[in-house]
C-alpha positions in Angstrom: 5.1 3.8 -15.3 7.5 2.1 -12.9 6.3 1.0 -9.7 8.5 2.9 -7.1 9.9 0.1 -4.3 8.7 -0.2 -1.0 11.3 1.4 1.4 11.0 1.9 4.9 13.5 5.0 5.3 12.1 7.0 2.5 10.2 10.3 3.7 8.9 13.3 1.8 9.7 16.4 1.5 8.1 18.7 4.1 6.5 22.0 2.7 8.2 25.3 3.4 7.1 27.1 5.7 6.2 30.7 5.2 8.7 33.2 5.6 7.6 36.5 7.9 11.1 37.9 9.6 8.9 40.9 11.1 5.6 39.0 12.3 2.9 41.4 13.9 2.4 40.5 17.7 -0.8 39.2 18.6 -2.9 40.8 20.5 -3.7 39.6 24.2 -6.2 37.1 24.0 -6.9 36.6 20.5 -5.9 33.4 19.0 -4.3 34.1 16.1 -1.5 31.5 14.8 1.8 32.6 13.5 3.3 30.1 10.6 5.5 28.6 12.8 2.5 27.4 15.0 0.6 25.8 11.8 1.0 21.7 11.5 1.7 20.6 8.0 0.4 17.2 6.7 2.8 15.9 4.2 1.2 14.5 1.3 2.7 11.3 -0.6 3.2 12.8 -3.9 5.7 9.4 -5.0 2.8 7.6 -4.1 -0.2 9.7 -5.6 1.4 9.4 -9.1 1.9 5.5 -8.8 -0.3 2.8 -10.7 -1.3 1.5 -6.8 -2.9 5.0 -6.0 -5.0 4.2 -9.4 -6.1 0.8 -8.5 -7.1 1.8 -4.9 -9.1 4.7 -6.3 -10.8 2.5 -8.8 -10.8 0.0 -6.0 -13.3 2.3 -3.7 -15.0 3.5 -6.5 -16.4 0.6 -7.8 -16.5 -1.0 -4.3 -19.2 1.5 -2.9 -21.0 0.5 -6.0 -20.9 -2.8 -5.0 -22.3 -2.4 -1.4 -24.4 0.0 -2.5 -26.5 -2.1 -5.2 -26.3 -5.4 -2.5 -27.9 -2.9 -0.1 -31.0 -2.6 -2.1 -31.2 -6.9 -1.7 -30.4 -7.2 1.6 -32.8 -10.6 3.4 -32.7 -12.4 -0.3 -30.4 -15.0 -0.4 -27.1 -14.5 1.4 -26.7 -11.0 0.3 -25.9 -10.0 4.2 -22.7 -11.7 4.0 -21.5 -10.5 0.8 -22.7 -7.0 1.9 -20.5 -7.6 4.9 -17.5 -8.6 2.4 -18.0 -5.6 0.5 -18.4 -2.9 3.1 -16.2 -4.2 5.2 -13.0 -4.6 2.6 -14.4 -0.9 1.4 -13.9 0.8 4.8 -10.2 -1.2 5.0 -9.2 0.3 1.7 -10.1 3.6 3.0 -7.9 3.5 6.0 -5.2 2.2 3.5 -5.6 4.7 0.9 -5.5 7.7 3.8 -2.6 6.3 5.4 -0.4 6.2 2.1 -2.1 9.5 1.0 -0.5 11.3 4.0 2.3 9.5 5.2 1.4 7.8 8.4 2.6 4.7 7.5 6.4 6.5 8.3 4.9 7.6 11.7 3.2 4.0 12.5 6.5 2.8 11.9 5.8 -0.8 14.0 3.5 -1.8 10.7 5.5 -3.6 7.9 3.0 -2.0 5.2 5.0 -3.4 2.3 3.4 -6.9 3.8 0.3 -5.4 5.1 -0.6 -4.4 1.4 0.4 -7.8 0.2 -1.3 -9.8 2.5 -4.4 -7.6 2.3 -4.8 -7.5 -1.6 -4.4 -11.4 -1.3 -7.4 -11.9 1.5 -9.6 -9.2 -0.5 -9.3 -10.6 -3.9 -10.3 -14.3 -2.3 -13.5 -12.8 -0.4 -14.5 -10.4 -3.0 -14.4 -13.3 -5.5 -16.0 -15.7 -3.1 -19.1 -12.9 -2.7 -18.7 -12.0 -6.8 -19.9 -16.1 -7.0 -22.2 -16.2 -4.2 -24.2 -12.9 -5.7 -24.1 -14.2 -9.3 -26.0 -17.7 -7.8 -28.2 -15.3 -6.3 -28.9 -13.5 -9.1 -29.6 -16.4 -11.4 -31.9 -17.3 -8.7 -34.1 -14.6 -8.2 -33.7 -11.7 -10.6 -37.3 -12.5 -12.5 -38.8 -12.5 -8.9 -37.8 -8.7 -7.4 -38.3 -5.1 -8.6 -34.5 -5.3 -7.7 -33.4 -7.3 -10.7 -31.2 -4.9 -12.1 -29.2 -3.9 -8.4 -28.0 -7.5 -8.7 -26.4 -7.4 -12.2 -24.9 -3.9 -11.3 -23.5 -5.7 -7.8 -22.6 -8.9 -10.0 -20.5 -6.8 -12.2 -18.8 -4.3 -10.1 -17.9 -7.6 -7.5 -16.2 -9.5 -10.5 -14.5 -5.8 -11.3 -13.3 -5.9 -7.8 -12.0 -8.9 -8.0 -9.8 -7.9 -11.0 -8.8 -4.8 -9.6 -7.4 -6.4 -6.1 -6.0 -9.1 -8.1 -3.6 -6.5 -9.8 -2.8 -4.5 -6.9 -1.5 -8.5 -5.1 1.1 -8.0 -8.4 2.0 -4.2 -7.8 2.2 -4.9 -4.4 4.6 -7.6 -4.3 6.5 -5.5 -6.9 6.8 -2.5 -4.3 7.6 -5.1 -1.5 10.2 -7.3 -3.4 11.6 -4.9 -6.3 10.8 -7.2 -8.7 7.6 -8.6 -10.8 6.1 -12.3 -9.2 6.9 -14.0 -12.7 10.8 -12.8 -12.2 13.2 -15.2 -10.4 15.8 -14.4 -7.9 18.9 -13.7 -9.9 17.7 -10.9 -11.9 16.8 -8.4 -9.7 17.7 -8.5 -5.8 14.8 -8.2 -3.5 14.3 -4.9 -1.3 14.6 -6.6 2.0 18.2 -8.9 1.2 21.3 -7.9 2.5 23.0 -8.2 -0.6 22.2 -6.4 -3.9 23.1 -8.1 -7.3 26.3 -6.2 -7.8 27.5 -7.4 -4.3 26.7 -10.8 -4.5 28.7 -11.0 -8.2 31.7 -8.7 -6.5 32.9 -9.5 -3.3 35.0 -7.6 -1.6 38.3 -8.2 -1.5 39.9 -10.4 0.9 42.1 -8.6 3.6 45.7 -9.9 4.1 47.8 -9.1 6.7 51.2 -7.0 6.2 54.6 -8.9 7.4 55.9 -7.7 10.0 59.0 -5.1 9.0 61.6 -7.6 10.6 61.5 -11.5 12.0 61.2 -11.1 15.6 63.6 -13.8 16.6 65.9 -11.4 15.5 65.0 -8.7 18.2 68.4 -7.7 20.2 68.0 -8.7 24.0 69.3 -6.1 26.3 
């Protein structure tokens, strides 16, 4: 499946609206709505069928995993900090998930999202890795001591999962962002935010040249 390219101007399709040429008046003081009065949400279908609506979902998933088993440990070690990592990157990747899911990343148009995903799968995979470390020390250190034992293995191994999974959406992302994989170099595929595509850059267009003039003008009569 190809990862669609970010682009600023693309909106979706709205959903019809029902069609009622006779509507029933409404009675004086009852709140009934007519169809034109109901507010449709657009849903991001383009983006719900994409390999980055996967990741984020198994992103969450395994993210309230995470926090979840760190929450049964919290006080040993420094499980408070990696529980703030966790919980913290999992409420984030809600907000992101809704605001792809239904479009508002058209309406909060003052957001570059193409760079906001980038630069947010980039700071999550370096913390989440960074806790993944710190809760496998702490594990080592004291899973013969607590009842808990098995919360940190099940927090060890959903953190390093995490880590993988926000590590792939940095490469998906910089694919919607730049139109082309991280490993590809400039010349084969233009990026989405240059001014020229490929096919302009190899043919310019042609140079304008000025007519002649249909006669010299020294040879204009004087009257």
């Amino acid at each position: 499946m190809d990862e669609p390219v970010y682009d600023p101007a693309y909106t979706p399709s709205q959903p019809p609206q029902a069609q009622n040429p006779d509507p029933a008046p409404a009675a004086h003081g009852q709140g009934d709505q007519t169809p034109a009065d109901i507010v449709y949400l657009p849903v991001n279908m383009r983006f719900l069928k994409s390999i980055s609506c996967a990741l984020k979902i198994f992103e969450l998933l395994f993210g309230l995993i995470s926090w979840s088993c760190v929450a049964c440990c919290l006080g040993i070690g420094a499980n408070v900090w990696v529980f703030l990592v966790a919980f913290l990157i999992w409420l984030y990747a809600i907000a992101n998930f809704v605001v792809f899911t239904f479009c508002l990343d058209r309406k909060l148009s003052f957001v570059h999202w193409g760079w906001e995903e980038l630069i947010f799968n980039s700071v999550a995979a370096v913390l989440i890795l960074s806790a993944a470390i710190t809760e496998s020390v702490v594990a080592s250190d004291y899973y013969y001591y607590y009842s808990a034992g098995s919360a940190f293995v099940a927090s060890c191994v959903f953190l390093w999962f995490n880590t993988i999974l926000y590590s792939a959406g940095i490469v998906f992302s910089f694919r919607k962002l730049k139109g082309r994989w991280p490993w590809e170099g400039h010349s084969t595929t233009a990026g989405a935010g240059s001014s020229w595509s490929t096919e302009q850059q190899s043919h310019p267009p042609p140079t304008t040249v000025e007519a002649p003039p249909a006669y010299p003008t020294d040879d204009v009569a004087k009257y």
